[in-house]
N, C-alpha and C positions, 0 to 999 in steps of 0.2 A: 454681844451685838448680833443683829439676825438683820441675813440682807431680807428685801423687799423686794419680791418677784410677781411678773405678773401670770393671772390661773394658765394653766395649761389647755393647750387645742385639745379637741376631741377627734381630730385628724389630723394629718401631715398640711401645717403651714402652705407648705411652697407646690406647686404641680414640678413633676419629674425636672429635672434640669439636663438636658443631653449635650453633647460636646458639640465645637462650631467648627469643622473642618472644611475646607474645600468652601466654603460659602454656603452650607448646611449645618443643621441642624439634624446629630444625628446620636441615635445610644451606641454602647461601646459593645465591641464585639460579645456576640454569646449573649448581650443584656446581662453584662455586669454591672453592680451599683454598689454604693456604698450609702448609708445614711448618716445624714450630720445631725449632730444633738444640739440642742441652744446650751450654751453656757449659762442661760438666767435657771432654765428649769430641767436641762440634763434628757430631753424629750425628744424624741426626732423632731424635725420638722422640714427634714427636705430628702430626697434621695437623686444621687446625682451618680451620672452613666460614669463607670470607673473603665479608663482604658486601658487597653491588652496589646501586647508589643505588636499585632497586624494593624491596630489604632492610628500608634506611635508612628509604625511604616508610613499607612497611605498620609498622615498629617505631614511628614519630611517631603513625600513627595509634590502634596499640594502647596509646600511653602515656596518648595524648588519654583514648580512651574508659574504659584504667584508672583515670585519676583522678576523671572524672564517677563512678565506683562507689565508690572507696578515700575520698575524700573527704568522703563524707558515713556512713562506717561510723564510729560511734561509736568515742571513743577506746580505749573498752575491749575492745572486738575487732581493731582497730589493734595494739593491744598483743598479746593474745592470740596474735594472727597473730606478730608480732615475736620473740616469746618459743618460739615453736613452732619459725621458724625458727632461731634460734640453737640452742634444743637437739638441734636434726638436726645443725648444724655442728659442733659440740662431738664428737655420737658418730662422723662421721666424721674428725675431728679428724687421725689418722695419716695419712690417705690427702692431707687438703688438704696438711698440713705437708711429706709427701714431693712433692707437688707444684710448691710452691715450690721445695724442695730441687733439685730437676731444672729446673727450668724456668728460671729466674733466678740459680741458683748460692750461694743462703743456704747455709750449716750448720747442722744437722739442730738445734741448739740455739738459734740465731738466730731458724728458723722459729715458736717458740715464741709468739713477740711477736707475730706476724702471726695465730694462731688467738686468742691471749687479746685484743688489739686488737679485734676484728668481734665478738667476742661482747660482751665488755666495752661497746662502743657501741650495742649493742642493747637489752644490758639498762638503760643508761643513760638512752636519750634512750627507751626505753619506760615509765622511772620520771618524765622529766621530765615528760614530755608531760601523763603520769596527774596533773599536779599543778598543771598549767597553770591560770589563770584573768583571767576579765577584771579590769579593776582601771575603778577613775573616776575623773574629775577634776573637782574642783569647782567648782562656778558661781560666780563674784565675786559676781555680780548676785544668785543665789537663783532666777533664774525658768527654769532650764535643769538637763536630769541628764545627764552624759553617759559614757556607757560607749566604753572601749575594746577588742575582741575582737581575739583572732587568728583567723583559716584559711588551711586551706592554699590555698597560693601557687599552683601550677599543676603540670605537668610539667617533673621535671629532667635535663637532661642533663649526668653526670660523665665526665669525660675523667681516666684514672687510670696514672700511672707505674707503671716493674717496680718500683722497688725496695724497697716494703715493700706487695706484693699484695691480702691480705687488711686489715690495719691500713688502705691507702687506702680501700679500698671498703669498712671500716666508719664512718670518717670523715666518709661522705655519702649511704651506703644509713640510715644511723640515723636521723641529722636526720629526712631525708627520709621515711621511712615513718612517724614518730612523727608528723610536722608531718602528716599526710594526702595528701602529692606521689607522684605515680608519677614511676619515674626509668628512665633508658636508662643504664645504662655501659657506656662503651666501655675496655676493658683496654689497655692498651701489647701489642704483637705479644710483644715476650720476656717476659708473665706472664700468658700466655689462657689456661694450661691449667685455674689455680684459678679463675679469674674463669667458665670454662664449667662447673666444677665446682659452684659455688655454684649458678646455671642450673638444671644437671641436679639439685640439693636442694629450688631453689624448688618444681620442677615433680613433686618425688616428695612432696613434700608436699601439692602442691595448690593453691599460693599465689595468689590471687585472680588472674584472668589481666590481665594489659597493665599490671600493676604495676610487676613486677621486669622489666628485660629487661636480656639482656645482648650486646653487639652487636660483632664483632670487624672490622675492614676497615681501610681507610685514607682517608689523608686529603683523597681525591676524591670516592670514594662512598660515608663516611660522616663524615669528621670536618666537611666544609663543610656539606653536606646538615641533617647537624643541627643547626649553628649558623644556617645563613642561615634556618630555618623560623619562622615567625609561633607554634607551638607551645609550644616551650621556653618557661616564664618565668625559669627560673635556670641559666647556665651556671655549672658549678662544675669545676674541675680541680684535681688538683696535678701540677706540673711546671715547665718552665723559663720563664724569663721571656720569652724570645721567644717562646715555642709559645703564652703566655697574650695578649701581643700582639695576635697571627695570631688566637686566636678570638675576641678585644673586634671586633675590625674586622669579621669574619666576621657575627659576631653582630649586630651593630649594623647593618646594612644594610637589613636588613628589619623590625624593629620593636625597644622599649626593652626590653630586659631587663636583670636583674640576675646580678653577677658576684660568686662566692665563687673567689678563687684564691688557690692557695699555692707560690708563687714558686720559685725559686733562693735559695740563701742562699750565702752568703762569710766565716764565720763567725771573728771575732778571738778569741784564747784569750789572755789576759795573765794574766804572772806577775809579781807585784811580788816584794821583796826579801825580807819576810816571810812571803812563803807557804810551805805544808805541801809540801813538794817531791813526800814520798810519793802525796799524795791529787791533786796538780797530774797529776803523770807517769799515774795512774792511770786518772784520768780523763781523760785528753787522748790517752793511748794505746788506752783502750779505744772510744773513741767516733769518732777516727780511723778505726781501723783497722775497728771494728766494720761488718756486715755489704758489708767491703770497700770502704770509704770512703762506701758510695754509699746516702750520708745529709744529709739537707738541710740538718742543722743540727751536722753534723759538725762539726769546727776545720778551716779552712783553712791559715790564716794564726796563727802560733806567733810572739806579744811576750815574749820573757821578759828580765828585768830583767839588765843585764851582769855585775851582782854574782852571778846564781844561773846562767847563760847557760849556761858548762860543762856542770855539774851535770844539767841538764834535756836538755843535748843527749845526754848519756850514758846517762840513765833512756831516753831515747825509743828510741835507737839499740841498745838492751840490748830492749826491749819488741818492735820490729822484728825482730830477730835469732829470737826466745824462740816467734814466732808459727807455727806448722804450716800449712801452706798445702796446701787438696785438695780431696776431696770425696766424700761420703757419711757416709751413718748411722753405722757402723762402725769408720771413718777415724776423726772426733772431732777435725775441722780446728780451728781458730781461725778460720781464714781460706777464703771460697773464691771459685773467678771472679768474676769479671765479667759481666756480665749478658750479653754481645754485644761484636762484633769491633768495632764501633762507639765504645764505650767504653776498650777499648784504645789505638787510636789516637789519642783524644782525651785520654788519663790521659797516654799517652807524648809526646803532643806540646807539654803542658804542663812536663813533666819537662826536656824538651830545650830549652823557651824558658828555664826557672829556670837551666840551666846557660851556654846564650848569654848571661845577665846575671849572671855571677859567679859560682851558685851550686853549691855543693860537697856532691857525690852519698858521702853515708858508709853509705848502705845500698838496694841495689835499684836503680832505677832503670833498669830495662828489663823486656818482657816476659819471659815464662817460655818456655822451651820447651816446645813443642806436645806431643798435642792438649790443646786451651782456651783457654779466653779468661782466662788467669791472668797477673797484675801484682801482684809483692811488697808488703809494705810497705818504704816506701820513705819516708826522712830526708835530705832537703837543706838546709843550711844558707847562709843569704843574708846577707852582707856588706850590702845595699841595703834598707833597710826600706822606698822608697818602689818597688820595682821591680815594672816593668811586669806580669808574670808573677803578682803578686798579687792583680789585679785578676782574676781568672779564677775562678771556683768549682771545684771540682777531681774532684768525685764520683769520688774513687777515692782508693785508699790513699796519701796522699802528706800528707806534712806538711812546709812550707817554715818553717824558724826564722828568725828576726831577734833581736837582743838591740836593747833600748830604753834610755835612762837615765832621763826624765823622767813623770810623767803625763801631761804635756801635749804632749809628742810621741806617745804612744802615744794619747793620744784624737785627735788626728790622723790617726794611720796607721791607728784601728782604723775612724772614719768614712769612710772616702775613698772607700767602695765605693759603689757602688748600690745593691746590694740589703740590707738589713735586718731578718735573720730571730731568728738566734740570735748570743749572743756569751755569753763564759764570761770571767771575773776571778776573782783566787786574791790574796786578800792578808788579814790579820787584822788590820786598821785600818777597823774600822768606820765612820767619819767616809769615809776613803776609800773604802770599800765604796759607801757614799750616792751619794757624788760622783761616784763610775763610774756606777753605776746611771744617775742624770739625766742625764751626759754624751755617752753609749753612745746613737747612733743605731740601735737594733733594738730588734726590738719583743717579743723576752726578754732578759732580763738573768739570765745564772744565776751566785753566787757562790757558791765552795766547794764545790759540787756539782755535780750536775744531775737534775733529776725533770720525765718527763712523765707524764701518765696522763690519760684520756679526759674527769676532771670538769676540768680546767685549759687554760684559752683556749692556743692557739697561733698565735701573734699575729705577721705578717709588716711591716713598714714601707718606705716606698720601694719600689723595683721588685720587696720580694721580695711581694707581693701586696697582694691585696684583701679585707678583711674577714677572717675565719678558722675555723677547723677546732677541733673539741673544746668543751666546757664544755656550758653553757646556751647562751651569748650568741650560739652556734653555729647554734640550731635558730631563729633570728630572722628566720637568711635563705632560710630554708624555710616561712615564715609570711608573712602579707599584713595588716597591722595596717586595720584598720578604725573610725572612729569616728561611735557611734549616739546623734544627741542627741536629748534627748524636750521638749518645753515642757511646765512644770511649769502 
């Protein structure tokens, strides 16, 4: 199977992309850069300013004195400000979308999620905020009044994965700017080009300076830098659970802050006997495979019941087959790269452990021939429901099946992970519906469907984080609750 790439530039795609500090628009000390390659063709096509721990410095400094100013500007020009910037994002809309498209290897229709995401959280948590209020609590005694207010928390620093760009960084630019925080983010290296693009929107607009900044480097001279600083009050990321790890410790060295992380996930998908086979296969094939596996709450691990076991492995293997794998506008993939060569090796080297322990490759199972960072969908079936290889998050197109007979095996094999993000159940026995629910160690439970959207908490358990991302209950950790008592 040979992916479908489009020809290669005879120059560098993108003009320079420089860092958004202070309300500028500026390169990284010395004029360091790094160049990103397309994952369709392995080609640079952008070079963006890499920053150096004096970078790191002045951005801490300019967040500091952004929030003494953002912090005390009424919510209604908060807002204002909030609402300005998303309607800039909105009309550049095409340009961020292909941005992604090229940079991290989404389809031009994928990218979709990632522009309605950031705006959709802006306009959200710019509604919440507007309606925010203190509340009291009453005195047993009578001789006391006491209010509780929120403000904002301080300066935040997000640390933000490629694979869904924009959607991440509205996740925690919303909160954040609603709640009154100036924030630093830092993009993953394979998705700076939109993350410098938002940058260059703030600064055409005008956006209050040491607000927004956007900060690209690594993780010596900027990822430690901003965690070990007395500045931050909230680190916040999403990504892997040992990268979340690595900044608790970082963090914690030098003063107590607070952590909003969103983990890894290892997500169970069970089919009982009476499930909708059509809407099972549907959904477990498009969320799979969708934006090339490399989704947090993707399906991993595939329980289907032995009596439906065939059935499902046929739908899936039919769904694999069926999928267009490439890239570009034009094209009209299903499917496309991998974000980075980094990902390949790691999607294949999982592949290779499922087949060391039994498992049987009925579709894909290796990379694509060059150029790109392209891996099929791919369908393995496992004879070994408790095997090793399941234990692995998979971030990439691969789904490993097991058939179960029991519930109570299957709520075994579906707990056994560490991480506890998402898990998906398919059966029409409401009683058993209940009883998965409560029994299901993560912290979603989706039956017969699946729906997320930006007013609905997304909730991690165990290793797969801390606290979470989306709803209200979101902008909490972007708040500093305070309590004012009066003697009456």
């Amino acid at each position: 199977m040979q992916a479908t790439t489009q020809p290669s530039a005879a120059s560098l795609k993108y003009a320079h992309k420089n860092l958004y500090i202070n309300g500028e628009l500026v390169p990284a000390t010395g004029g360091a850069t790094y160049q990103l390659l397309s994952p369709a063709t392995e080609e640079p096509i952008a070079t963006i300013s890499w920053a150096q721990k004096s970078d790191t410095e002045a951005t801490l400094q300019a967040a500091k004195e952004g929030f003494a100013y953002w912090s005390k500007l009424p919510v209604a020009e908060r807002v204002e400000w909030m609402l300005k910037l998303r309607t800039r994002i909105l009309e550049r809309g095409d340009e961020l979308r292909t941005a992604i498209m090229d940079e991290m290897g989404k389809t031009w229709e994928g990218s979709e999620e990632d522009l309605v995401s950031i705006t959709n959280a802006l306009q959200f948590y710019a509604d919440e905020i507007s309606s925010r209020k203190s509340f009291e609590i009453a005195d047993k005694e009578g001789t006391h009044q006491h209010e509780i207010v929120s403000q904002p928390l301080g300066v935040v620093v997000a640390f933000l994965a490629y694979n869904f760009p924009l959607l991440n960084m509205g996740f925690k630019l919303g909160p954040a700017l609603a709640a009154g925080c100036s924030i630093i983010m830092k993009p993953s290296e394979s998705s700076a080009i939109s993350a410098c693009l938002i940058g260059e929107i703030a600064h055409e607009i005008g956006f209050p300076k040491g607000v927004i900044n956007v900060l690209c480097g690594n993780r010596q001279n900027v990822g430690i830098p901003l965690c070990e600083s007395k500045i931050p009050q909230l680190i916040t990321m999403i990504g892997s659970t040992r990268t979340a790890q690595n900044l608790i410790v970082q963090s914690s060295q030098t003063s107590i802050k607070r952590f909003s992380m969103e983990c890894g996930g290892n997500a169970p998908f069970i089919v009982f006997e009476d499930a909708d086979m059509d809407e099972a296969l549907a959904i477990g094939g498009g969320v799979k495979f969708g934006n090339s596996g490399q989704i947090c709450v993707a399906p991993n691990r595939f329980y289907i019941h032995k009596s439906r076991f065939d059935a499902f492995v046929e739908g899936m293997v039919a769904k694999a087959q069926s999928m267009k794998v490439g890239h570009g506008r034009e094209n009209q993939p299903d499917m496309g790269p991998l974000a980075n060569k980094a990902s390949v090796e790691s999607v294949h080297a999982i592949v290779e452990q499922a087949v060391a322990e039994g498992g049987k490759i009925l579709h894909g199972g290796a990379p694509l021939e060059g150029p790109g960072y392209y891996y099929p969908p791919t369908v393995i079936v496992l004879d070994n429901p408790e095997a090793a290889v399941l234990q692995n998050e998979i971030f990439g197109p691969v789904a490993l099946i097991c058939a179960f007979e029991t519930k109570e095996e299957v709520i075994k094999y579906a707990n056994s992970v560490d991480a506890g993000l998402a898990s998906y159940v398919f059966t029409e026995d409401e009683a058993l519906q209940q009883e998965m629910a409560m029994a299901l160690e993560f912290g979603e439970v989706q039956i017969n469907g699946v729906k997320y959207d930006i007013y609905l908490p997304h909730i991690g358990v165990k290793d797969a984080g801390i606290s979470m991302d989306c709803s209200f209950m979101a902008l909490d950790d972007y708040l500093q609750k305070k309590r004012i008592t009066k003697k009456l």
